[in-house]
Structure formats: C-alpha cells, structure tokens
DRENDO-1510 file (C-alpha; in Angstrom, 1 decimal, always signed):
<recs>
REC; n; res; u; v; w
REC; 1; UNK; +154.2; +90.6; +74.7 .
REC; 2; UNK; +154.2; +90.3; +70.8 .
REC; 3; UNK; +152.3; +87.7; +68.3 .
REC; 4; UNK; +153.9; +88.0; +64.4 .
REC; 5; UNK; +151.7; +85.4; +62.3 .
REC; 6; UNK; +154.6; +83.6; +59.9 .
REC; 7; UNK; +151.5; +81.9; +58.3 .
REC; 8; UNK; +147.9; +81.8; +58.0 .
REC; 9; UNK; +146.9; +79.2; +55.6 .
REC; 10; UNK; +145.3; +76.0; +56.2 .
REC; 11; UNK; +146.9; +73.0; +54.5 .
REC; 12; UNK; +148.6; +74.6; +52.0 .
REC; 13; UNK; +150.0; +78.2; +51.2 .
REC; 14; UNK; +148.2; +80.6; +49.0 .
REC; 15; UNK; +150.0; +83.7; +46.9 .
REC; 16; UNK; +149.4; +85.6; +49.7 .
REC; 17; UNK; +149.3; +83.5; +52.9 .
REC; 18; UNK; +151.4; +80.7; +54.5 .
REC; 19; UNK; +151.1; +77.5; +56.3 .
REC; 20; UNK; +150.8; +77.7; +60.2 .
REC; 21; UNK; +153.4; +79.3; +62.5 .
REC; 22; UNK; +153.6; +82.0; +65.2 .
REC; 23; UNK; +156.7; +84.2; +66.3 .
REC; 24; UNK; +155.7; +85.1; +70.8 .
REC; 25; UNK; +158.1; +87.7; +72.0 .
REC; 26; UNK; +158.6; +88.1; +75.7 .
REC; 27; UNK; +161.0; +89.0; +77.7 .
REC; 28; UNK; +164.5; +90.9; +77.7 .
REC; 29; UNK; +166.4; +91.1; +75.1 .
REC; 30; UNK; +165.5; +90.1; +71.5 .
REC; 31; UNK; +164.8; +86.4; +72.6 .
REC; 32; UNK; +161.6; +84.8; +71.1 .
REC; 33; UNK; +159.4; +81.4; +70.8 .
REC; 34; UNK; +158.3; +79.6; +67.8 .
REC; 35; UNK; +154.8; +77.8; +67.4 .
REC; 36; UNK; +154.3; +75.6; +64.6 .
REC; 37; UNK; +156.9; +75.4; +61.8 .
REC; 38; UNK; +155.2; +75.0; +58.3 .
REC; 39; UNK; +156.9; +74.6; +55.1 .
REC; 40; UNK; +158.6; +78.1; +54.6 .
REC; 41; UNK; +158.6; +79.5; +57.9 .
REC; 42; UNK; +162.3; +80.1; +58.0 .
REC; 43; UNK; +161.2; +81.8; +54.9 .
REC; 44; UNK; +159.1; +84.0; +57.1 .
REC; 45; UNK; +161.0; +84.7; +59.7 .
REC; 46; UNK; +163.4; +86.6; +57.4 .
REC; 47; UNK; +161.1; +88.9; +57.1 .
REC; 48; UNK; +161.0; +89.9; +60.6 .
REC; 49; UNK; +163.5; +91.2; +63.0 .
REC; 50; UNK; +163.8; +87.8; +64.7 .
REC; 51; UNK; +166.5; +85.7; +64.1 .
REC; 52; UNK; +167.5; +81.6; +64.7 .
REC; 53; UNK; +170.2; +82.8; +67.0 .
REC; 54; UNK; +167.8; +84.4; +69.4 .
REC; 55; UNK; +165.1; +81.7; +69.2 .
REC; 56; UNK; +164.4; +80.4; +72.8 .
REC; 57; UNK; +162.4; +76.9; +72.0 .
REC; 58; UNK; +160.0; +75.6; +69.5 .
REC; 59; UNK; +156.6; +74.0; +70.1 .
REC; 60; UNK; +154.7; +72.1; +67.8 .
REC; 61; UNK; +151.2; +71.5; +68.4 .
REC; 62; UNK; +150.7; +68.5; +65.8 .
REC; 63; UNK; +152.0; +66.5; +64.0 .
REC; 64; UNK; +150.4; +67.5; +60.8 .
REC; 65; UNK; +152.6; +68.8; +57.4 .
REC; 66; UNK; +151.6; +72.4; +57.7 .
REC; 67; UNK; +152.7; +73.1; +61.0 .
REC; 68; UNK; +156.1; +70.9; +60.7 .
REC; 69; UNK; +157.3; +70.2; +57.3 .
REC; 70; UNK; +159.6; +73.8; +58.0 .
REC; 71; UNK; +161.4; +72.5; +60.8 .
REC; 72; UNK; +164.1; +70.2; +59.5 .
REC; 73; UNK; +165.0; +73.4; +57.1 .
REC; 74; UNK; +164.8; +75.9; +59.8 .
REC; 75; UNK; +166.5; +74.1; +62.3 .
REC; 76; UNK; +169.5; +73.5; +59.6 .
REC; 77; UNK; +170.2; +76.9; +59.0 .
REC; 78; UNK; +170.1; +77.7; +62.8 .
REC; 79; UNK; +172.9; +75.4; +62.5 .
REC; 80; UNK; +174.7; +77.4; +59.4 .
REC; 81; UNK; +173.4; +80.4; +61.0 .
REC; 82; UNK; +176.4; +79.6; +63.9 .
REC; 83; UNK; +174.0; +78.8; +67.2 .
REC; 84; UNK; +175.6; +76.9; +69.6 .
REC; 85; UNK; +173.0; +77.2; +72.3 .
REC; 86; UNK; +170.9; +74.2; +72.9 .
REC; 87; UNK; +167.3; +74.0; +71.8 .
REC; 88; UNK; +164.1; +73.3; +73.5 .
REC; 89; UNK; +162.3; +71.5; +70.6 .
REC; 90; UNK; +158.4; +70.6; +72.5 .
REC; 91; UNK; +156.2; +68.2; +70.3 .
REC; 92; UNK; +154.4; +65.3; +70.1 .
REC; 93; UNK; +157.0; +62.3; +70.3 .
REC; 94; UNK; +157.0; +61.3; +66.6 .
REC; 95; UNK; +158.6; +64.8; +65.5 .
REC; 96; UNK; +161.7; +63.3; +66.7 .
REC; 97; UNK; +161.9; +60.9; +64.4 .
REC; 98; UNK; +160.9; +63.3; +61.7 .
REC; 99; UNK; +163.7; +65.8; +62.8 .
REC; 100; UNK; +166.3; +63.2; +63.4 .
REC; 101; UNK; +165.5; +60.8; +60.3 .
REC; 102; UNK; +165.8; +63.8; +57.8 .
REC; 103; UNK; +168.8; +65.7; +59.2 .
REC; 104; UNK; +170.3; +62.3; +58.8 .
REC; 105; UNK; +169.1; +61.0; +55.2 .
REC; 106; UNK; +170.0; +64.5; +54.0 .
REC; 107; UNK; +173.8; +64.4; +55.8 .
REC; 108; UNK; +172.9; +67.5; +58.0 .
REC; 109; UNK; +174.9; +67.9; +61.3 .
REC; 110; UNK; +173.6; +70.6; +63.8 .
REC; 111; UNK; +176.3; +72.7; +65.7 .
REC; 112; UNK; +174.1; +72.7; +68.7 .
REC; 113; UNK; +171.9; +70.2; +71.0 .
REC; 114; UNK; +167.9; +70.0; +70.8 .
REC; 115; UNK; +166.2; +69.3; +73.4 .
REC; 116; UNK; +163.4; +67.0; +72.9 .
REC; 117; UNK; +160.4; +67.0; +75.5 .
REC; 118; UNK; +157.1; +65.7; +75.0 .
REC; 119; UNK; +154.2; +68.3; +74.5 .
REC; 120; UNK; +151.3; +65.5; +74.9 .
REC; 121; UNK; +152.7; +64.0; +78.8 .
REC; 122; UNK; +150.5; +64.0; +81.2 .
REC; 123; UNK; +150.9; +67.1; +83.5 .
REC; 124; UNK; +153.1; +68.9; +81.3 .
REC; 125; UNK; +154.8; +72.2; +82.7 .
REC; 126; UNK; +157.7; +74.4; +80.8 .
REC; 127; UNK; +158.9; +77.2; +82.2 .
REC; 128; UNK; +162.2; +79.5; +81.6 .
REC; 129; UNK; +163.4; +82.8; +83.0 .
REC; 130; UNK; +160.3; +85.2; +80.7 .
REC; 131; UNK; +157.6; +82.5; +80.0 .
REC; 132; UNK; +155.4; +79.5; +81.7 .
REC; 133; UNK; +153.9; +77.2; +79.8 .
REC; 134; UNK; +150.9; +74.4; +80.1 .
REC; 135; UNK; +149.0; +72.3; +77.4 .
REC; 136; UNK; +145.5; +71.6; +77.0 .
REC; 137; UNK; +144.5; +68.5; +74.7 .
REC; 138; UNK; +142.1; +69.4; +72.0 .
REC; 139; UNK; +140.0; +67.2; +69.2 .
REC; 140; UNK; +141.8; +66.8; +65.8 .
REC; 141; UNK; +142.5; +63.4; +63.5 .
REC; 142; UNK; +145.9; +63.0; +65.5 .
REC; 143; UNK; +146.9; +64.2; +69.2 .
REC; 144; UNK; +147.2; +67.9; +69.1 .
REC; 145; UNK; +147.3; +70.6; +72.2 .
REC; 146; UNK; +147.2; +74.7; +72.9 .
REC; 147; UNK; +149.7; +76.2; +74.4 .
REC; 148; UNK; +148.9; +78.1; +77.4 .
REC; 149; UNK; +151.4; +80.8; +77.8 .
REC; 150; UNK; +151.7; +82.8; +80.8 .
REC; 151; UNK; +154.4; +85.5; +81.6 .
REC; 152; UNK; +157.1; +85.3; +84.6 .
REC; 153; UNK; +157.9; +87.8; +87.1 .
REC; 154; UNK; +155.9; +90.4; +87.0 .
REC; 155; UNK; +157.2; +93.8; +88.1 .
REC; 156; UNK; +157.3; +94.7; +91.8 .
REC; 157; UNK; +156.5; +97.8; +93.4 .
REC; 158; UNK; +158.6; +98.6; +96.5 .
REC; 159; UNK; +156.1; +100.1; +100.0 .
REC; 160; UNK; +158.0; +102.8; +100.8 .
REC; 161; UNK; +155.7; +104.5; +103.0 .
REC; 162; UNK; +156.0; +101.2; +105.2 .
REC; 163; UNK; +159.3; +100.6; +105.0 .
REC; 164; UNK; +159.5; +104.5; +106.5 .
REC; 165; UNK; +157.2; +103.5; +109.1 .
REC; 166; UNK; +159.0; +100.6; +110.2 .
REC; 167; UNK; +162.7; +102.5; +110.3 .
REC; 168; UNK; +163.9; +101.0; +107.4 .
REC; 169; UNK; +166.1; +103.3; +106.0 .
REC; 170; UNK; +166.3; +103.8; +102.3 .
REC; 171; UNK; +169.2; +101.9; +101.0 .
REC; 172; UNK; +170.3; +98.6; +99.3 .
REC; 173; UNK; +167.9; +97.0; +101.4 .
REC; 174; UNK; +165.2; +98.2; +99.2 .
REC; 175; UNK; +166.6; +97.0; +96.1 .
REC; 176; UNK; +166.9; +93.6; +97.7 .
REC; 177; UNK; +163.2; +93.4; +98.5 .
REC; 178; UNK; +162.2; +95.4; +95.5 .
REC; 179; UNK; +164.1; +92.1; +93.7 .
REC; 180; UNK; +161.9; +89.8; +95.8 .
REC; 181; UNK; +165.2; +88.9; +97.8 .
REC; 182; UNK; +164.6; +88.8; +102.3 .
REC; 183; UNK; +167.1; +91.0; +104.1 .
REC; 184; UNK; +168.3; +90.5; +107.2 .
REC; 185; UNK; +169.4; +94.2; +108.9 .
REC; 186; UNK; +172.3; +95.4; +110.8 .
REC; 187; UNK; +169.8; +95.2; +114.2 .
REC; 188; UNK; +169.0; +91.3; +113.4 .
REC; 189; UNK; +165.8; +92.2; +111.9 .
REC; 190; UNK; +164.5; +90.1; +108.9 .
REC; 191; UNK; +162.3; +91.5; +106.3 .
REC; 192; UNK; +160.2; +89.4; +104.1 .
REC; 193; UNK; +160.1; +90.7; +100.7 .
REC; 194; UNK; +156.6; +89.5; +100.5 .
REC; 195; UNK; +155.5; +92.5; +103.2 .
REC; 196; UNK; +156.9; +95.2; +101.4 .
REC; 197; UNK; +156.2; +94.7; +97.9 .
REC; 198; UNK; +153.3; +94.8; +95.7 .
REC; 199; UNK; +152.0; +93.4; +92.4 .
REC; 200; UNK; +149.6; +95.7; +90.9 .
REC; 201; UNK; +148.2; +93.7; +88.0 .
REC; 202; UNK; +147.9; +90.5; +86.4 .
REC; 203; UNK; +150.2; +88.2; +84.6 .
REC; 204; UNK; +149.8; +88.2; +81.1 .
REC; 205; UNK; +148.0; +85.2; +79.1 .
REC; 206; UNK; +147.4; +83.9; +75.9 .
REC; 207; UNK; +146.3; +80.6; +74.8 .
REC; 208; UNK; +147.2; +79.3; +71.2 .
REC; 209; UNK; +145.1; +76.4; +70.1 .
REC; 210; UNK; +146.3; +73.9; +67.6 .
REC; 211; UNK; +143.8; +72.4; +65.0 .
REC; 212; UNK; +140.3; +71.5; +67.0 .
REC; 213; UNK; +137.1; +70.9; +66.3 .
REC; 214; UNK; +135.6; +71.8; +70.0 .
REC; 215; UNK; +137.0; +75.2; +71.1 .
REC; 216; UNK; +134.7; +74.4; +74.5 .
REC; 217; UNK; +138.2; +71.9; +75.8 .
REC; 218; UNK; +139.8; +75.2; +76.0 .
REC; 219; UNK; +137.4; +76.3; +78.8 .
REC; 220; UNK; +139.7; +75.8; +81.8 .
REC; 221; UNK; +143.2; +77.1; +80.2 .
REC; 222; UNK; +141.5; +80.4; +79.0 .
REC; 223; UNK; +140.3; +81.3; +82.3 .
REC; 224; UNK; +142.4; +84.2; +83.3 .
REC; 225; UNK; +144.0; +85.0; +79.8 .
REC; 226; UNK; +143.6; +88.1; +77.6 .
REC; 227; UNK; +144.2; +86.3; +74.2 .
REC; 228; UNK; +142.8; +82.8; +72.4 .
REC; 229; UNK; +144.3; +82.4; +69.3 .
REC; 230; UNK; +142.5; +79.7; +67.8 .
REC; 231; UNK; +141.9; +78.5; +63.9 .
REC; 232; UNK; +138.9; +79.2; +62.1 .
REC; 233; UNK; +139.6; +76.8; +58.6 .
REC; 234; UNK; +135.7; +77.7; +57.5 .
REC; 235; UNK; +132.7; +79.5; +57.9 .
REC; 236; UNK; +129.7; +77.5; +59.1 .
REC; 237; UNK; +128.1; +76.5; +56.0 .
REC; 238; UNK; +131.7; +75.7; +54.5 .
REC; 239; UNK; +132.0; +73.2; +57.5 .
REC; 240; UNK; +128.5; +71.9; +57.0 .
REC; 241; UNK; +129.2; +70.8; +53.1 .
REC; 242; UNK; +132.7; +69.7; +54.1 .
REC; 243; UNK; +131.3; +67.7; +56.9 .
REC; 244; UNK; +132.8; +66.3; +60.4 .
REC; 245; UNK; +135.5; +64.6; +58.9 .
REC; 246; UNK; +138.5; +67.0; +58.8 .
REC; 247; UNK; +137.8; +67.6; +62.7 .
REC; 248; UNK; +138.2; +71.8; +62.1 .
REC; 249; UNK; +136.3; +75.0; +63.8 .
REC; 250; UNK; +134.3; +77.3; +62.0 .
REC; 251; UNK; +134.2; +80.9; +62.8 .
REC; 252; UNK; +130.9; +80.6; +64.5 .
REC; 253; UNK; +131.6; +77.5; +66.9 .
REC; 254; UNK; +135.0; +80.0; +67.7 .
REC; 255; UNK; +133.1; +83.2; +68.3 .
REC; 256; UNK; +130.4; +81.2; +70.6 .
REC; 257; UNK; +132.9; +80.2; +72.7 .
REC; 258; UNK; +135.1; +82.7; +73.1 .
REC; 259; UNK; +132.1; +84.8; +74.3 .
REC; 260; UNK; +130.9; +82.7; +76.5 .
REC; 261; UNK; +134.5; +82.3; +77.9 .
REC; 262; UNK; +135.2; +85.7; +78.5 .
REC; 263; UNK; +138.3; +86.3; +76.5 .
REC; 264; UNK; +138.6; +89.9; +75.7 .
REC; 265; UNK; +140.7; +89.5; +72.9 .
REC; 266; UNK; +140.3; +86.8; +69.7 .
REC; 267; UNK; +142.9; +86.2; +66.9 .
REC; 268; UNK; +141.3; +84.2; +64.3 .
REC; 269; UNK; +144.1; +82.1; +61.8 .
REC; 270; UNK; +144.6; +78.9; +59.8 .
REC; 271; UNK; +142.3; +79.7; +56.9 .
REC; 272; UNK; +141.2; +77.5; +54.5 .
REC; 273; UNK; +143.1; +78.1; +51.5 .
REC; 274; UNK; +140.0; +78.4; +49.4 .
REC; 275; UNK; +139.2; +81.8; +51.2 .
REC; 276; UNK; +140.9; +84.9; +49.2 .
REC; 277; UNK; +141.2; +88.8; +50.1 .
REC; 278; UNK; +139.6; +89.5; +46.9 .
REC; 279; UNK; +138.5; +87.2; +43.9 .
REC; 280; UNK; +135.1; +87.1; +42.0 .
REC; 281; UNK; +134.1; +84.0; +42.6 .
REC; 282; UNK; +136.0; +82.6; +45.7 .
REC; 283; UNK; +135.4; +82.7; +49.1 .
REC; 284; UNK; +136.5; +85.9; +51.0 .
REC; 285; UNK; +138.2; +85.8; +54.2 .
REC; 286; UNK; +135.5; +88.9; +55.3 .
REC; 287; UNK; +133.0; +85.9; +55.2 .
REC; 288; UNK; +135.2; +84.3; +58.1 .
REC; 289; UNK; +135.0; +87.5; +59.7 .
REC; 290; UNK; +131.6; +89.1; +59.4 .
REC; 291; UNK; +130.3; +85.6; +60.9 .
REC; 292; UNK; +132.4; +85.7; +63.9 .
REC; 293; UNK; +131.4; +88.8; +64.7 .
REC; 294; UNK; +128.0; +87.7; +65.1 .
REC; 295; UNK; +128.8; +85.9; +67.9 .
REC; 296; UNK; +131.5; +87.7; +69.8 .
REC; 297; UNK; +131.4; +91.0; +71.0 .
REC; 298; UNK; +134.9; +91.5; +72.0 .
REC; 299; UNK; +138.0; +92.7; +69.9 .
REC; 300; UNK; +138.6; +90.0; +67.1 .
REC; 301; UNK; +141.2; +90.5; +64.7 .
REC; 302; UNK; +141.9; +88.1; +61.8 .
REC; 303; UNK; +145.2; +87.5; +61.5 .
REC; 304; UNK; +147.2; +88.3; +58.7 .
REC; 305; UNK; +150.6; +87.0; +57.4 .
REC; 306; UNK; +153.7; +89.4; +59.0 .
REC; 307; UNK; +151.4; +90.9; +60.8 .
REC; 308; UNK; +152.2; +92.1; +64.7 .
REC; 309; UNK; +150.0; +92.3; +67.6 .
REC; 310; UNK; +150.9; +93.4; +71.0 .
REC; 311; UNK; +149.5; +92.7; +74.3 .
REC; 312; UNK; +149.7; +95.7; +76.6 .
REC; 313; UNK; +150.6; +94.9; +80.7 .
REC; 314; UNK; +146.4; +96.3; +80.8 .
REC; 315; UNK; +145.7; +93.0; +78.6 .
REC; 316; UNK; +144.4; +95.1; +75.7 .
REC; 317; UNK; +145.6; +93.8; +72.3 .
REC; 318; UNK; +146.3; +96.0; +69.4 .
REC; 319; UNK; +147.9; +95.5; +65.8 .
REC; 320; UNK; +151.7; +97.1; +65.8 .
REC; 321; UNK; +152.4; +99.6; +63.2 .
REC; 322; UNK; +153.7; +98.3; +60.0 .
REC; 323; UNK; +158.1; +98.2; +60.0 .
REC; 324; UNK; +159.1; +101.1; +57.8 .
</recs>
C-alpha cells in the first residue's frame, strides 16, 4: 500500500508546498484513489506515475477550497485525457453542485459518468475489488470525516499437510480452495475452503483524517490500523494565539493521541502556510516536528509534497526511495 502527498499546505500553497490531497495505491494493476483535490492537484499528479485513466474514485473529506477547488479542473482533463470508465466521486452532498454548476457555466462535457455518493450518510460503507472503506465524523467549521481504509482479500495460504492427511490429492482442487472457492470431489465429498486455508496476518489499515480539532473522535476507527494520517496546521503555542476559532489540531493534541491510541505509524500534513523549511524569521516546519515528538514515541514522519510512503504486509511504514 502506497501514500504520495500531492499537497501539504494549509489554506493556501506555498513555493514549496501545496494545498491538501493524497494519491493511496492498492491493489493490482496501476489503479489508485484520490483524497482531497486542492487547487493544482492535477498539477501534482503529473508529477507522479499515476494517471486520471487509472484513478479508481475520489473522496473528499470537506467541503472546504483547499481540498476541492482542483476537482472541476481535474476531473475535465480526465475527460480530455479519454476515460470512459465511470467515476466514484464520495463527498459531502454540496460538491455536487460545485462539480456540476462549474462544468456547466464553463461548457465542459465529461466523456464518462460520476458517481455521486454521499461521504457524511449515516452508516456509510464503500467497498471495490482492492479496498474497504468507512468514515468517521470529526470537529471542523463544516461537516468533515476520515477515511478509514482497509485492504480486501488478503492472501491465502493453502494446508497441504491436511489436505494429504485427508486424501485429497494435489490438483485443481487446491487452487479452488487456495482461491477461497468449496469443491465438491469426484467421491461426493465437499471441502470448505475455510478448513484448509489460512490467513497469516492482518489486513492492512490506514485512517486519513480530514481537518479536526479533536483527534480523540478517531479513537474507534484507528483501532486495528497501522497508519493515522491526520493534519497538524500548528504548533501548540501557534494554536493558542490563533485561538479555537479555526477548529484545527496542533502537533501536540495529534501526538497525545496517537500514543495513547496505539498507532504505530503517524503521518503528520496540512501545514499552516506560515511554517517554512528554512527562513530567518518564519516559522519552521522542524517546530511542528520536534513537538510531536514529545508526545509520541512511534515512527512519525512529516509529510512532504511528492513524497511516497509504503506500508509493508508487517504494517511497518517507510518513505520510498526518490523516482530517478
């Protein structure tokens, strides 16, 4: 499972950093998922190996400018790109009027079918062939969710010292059970996959929280996974001057809970823009860093834009080499 980081900024893009949005890769095949679409991602994206044709559905945790204002553009030049296949766009309902009002006012016609579904329903549940897919509601000015994003058939491993033991001779048989399929043998007997294969880990995990001001509502979706990726807009004193009013996390109130949680692996993003690699009299993004790690003792990582991580099937996380 891969995270690229299309953005990093909070509210607005920097020189070096853009607004909010995530590339997931799982799965066969070159297929990936999309979360958040700020101004520019398409932008972004081009500077990956992923492509619009290969982009399995989109969700949007908020309504907000700097995780949608990309998605009319992006979703146009899927369009002149040549897709065909319909798209899963998941969001809070008023996207669709966003999408739908601009395409129109700006005469864009899409070769292809979106479709819309509603990220902030009650009981929500998205699932395809690779991925699964819940929500948890969090605490911003408007509605917003994390994704909870948990892989799909995991691999089997076929008991062939039982099968033996039971006369089952080695044949298509196994590959049918291996594939989670029953067989019914020549001599009428039926075998249940179920008794002859094993699963000898867990599924993969990883929560991405939209903008929140109380990482602690993410208690019962991050139970069992190896990643939270969650913002962290300032450090705690920022957040004290700026006061309660833009409803954000600190890296402190992040850290704390992701300790007490559990989670072995946090991906810190969606800086404020006023925090700089290096400047003499700015912020620095090592602040936001160097306070989380007071507080958590697991592997953090802040992310950078372009930047890969991969989950491993042992649920250890680890930046990708750079391309090239």
């Amino acid at each position: 499972m891969e995270l690229t980081f299309l953005g990093t900024s909070a509210g607005t893009p920097t020189r070096h950093r853009n607004v909010t949005g995530l590339a997931l890769q799982h799965g066969g095949s070159r297929g990936w998922y999309l979360i958040d679409c700020g101004e520019g991602t398409q932008h972004q994206v081009q500077k990956t190996h992923h492509t619009l044709g290969q982009l399995r559905a989109i969700f949007i945790t908020h309504v907000h400018g700097d995780h949608t204002f990309g998605l009319p553009g992006l979703l146009a030049s899927a369009s002149m790109a040549g897709r065909t296949e319909p798209l899963p766009l998941i969001a809070p309902p008023s996207i669709r009027t966003f999408v739908e009002t601009t395409l129109g006012a700006t005469d864009s016609n899409l070769g292809y079918g979106i479709e819309f579904i509603e990220a902030h329903a009650d009981g929500f549940h998205w699932q395809d062939e690779h991925i699964d897919v819940t929500t948890a509601a969090l605490s911003h000015r408007v509605p917003t969710v994390a994704y909870q994003v948990t892989e799909r058939h995991l691999e089997r491993h076929l008991l062939t010292d039982r099968l033996q033991a039971d006369g089952v001779p080695a044949g298509p048989a196994w590959g049918e059970l291996q594939r989670g399929q029953d067989v019914t043998l020549e001599d009428g007997r039926l075998l249940r996959s179920a008794d002859y294969v094993t699963v000898n880990r867990s599924p993969r995990r990883v929560v991405v929280g939209g903008d929140n001001d109380t990482p602690e509502l993410l208690s019962e979706v991050c139970r069992g996974a190896q990643v939270l990726v969650h913002e962290s807009t300032y450090t705690q004193d920022v957040s004290d001057r700026v006061g309660p009013w833009p409803q954000h996390s600190s890296a402190e109130q992040v850290a704390r809970f992701a300790e007490a949680a559990g989670v072995p692996n946090l991906v810190l993003t969606h800086f404020s823009s006023r925090y700089q690699f290096s400047h003499p009299s700015a912020p620095l993004i090592d602040e936001i860093e160097q306070e989380a790690r007071r507080f958590y003792s697991g592997n953090l990582n802040l992310a950078r834009d372009l930047e890969t991580y991969v989950l491993d099937r042992d649920g250890h996380l680890a930046l990708a080499p750079a391309a090239g």
